[in-house]
C-alpha positions as CSV (number, residue, x, y, z in Angstrom):
1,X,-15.4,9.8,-4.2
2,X,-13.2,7.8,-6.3
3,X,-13.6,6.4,-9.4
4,X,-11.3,3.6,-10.4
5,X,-9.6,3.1,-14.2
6,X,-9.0,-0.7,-14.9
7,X,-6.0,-1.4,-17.9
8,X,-5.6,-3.5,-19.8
9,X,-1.5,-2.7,-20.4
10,X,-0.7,-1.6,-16.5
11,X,0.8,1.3,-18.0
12,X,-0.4,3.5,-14.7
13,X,1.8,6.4,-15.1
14,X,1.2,7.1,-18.8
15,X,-2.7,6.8,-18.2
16,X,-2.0,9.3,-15.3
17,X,-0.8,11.5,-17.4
18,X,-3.2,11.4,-20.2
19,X,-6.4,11.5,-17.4
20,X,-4.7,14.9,-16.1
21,X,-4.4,16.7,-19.6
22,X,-8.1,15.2,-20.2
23,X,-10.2,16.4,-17.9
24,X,-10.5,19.5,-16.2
25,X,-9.8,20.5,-12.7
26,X,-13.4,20.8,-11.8
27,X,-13.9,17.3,-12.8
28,X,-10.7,15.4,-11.7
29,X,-9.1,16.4,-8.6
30,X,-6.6,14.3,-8.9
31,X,-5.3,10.8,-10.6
32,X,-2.8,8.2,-8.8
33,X,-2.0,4.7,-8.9
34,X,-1.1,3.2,-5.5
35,X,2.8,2.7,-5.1
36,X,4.2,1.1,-1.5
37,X,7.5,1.5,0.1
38,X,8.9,-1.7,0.8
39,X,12.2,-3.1,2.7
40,X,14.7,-5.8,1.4
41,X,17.5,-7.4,2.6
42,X,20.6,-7.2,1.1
43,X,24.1,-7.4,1.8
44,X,23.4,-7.4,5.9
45,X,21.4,-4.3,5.0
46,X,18.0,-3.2,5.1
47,X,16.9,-1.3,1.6
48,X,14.0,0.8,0.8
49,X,12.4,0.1,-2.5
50,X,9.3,1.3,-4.2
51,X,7.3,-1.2,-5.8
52,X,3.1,-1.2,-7.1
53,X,0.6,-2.5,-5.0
54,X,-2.2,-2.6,-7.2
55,X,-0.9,-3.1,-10.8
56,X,-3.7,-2.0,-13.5
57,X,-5.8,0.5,-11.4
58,X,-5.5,4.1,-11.6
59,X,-7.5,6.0,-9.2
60,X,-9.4,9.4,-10.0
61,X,-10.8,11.7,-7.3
62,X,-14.2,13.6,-8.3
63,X,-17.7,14.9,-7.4
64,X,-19.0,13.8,-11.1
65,X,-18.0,10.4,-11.8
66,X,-20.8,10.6,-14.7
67,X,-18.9,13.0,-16.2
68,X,-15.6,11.0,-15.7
69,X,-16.9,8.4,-17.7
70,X,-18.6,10.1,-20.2
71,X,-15.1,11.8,-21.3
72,X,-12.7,8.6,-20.4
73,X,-15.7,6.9,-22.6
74,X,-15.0,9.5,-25.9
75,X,-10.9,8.7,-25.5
76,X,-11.6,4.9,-24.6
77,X,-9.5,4.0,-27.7
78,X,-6.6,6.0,-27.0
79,X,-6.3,4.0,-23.1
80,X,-6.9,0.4,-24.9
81,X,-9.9,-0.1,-23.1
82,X,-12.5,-3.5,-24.1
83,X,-15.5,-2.9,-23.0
84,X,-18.5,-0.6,-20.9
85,X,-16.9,-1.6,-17.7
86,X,-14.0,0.1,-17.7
87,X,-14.8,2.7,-15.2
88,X,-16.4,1.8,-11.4
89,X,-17.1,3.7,-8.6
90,X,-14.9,2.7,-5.4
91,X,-16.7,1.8,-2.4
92,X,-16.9,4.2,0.2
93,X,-14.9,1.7,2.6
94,X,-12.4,0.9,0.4
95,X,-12.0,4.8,-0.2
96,X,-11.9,5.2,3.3
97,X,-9.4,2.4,3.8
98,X,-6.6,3.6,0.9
99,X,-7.2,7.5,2.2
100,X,-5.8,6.4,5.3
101,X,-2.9,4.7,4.1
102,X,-1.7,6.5,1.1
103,X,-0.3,10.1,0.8
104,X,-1.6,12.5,-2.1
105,X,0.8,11.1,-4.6
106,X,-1.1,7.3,-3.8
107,X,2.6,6.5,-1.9
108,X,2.0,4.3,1.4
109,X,5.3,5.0,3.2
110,X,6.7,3.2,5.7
111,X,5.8,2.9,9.6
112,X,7.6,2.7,12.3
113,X,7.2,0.4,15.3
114,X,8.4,-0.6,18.7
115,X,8.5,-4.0,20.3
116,X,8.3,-4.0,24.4
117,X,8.6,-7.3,26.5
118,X,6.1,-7.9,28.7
119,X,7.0,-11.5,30.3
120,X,7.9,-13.9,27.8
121,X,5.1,-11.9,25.1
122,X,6.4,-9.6,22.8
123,X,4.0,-6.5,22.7
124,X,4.3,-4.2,19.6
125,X,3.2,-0.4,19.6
126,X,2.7,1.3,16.4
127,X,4.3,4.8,16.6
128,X,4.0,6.2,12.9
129,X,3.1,5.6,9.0
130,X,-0.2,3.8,8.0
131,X,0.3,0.9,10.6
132,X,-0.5,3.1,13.2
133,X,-3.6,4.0,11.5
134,X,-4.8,0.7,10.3
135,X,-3.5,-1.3,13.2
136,X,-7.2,-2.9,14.2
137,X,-6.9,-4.3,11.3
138,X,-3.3,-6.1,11.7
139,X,-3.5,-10.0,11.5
140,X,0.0,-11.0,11.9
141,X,3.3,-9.8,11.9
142,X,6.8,-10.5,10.6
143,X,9.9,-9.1,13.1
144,X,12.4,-10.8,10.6
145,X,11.2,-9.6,7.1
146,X,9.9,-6.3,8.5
147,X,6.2,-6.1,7.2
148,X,2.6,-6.5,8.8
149,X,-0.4,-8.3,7.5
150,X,-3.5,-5.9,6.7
151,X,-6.7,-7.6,6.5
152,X,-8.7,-5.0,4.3
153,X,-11.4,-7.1,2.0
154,X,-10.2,-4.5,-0.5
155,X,-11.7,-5.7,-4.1
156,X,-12.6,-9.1,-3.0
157,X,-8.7,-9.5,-1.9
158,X,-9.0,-11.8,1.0
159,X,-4.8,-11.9,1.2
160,X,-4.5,-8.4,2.5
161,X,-1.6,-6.0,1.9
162,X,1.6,-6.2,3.8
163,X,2.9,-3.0,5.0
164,X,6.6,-2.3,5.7
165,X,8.1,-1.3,8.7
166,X,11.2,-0.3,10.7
167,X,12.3,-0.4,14.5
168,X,12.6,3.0,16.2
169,X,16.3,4.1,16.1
170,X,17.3,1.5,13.3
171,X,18.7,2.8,10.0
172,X,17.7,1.8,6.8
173,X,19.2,2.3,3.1
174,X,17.0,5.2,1.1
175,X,17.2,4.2,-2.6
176,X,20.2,6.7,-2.7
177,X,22.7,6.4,-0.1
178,X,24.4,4.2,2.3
179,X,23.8,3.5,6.1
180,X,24.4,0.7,8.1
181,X,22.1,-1.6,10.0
182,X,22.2,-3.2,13.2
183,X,20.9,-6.9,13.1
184,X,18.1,-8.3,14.9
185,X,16.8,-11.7,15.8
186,X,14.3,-13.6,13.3
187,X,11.1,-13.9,15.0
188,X,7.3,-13.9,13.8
189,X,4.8,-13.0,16.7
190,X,0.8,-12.4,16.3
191,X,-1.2,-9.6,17.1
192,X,-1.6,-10.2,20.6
193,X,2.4,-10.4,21.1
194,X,2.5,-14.3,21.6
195,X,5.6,-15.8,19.5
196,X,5.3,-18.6,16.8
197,X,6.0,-21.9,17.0
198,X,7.1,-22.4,13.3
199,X,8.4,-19.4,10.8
200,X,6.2,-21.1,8.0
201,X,3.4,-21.1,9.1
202,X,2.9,-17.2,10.0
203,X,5.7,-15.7,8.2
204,X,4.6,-16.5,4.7
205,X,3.6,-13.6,2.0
């Protein structure tokens, strides 16, 4: 299971850090804040970037969250935590959910997709990266901006998460290097491949 830390100063890496040195191995089997890989347009060119998804939550996976909070309770002033509520037990599909789209580290990476036309419908196959494992759960997509809606109910969020992706074949910008990009046509279609009438009014974050 997961237990989940909630800051007060979003300082996720430091509190990492201090979680690992605190508890032992039997207790914490690892700690993570969730990170995403995103894309950005700049100069004609498509760059990676890593950004945080869930600013002031740090995640810790153990057997014993009792004695997770028992010890994060003893060094409570040390993490500028207010209150008994600092500490809660993730629910087992929201667990489920994150497992599936983030690596050990807590990194979701990006997918890669492929758009077919079938008639005058676009029809979008999910080859790789956590969009091929989540994509039941895809609302709506973005060709132009490169990301995918992901309805997940995670923490009351209603919003979802948008995911990044690339085209297969097309080259992307790491966050060292340069490559070039080929350029492709704004568009916003649904799930089911039909394309949108208006860019606002699918195509928003």
């Amino acid at each position: 299971m997961w237990c989940t830390l909630h800051l007060q100063d979003g300082n996720e890496k430091k509190t990492e850090e201090f979680v690992t040195s605190l508890l032992p191995g039997h207790i914490c089997t690892r700690c993570f804040h969730i990170t995403r890989r995103r894309l950005r347009k700049r100069e004609g060119q498509w760059w990676e970037e890593s950004e945080e998804l869930l600013p002031g939550y740090v995640f810790i996976e153990t057997s014993q969250p009792e004695a997770v909070y028992r010890e994060l309770k003893k060094a409570s002033k040390y993490l500028l935590f207010s209150d008994d509520h600092f500490v809660s037990v993730l629910k087992e599909n929201d667990r489920k959910f994150l497992e599936q789209i983030t690596d050990k580290t807590g990194r979701i990476g990006l997918s890669v997709v492929r758009v077919k036309k079938a008639g005058d419908k676009k029809e979008i196959e999910y080859l790789s990266g956590p969009l091929a494992k989540v994509s039941d759960q895809i609302s709506w997509v973005d060709l132009h901006r490169r990301f995918a809606k992901v309805d997940t109910g995670f923490l009351k969020d209603k919003k979802g998460f948008s995911l990044s992706f690339y085209f297969e074949g097309e080259s992307i910008v790491p966050e060292t290097g340069q490559q070039k990009i080929r350029h492709f046509q704004r568009e916003c279609v649904s799930v089911s491949g039909e394309k949108t009438k208006g860019y606002d009014a699918l195509c928003g974050m």
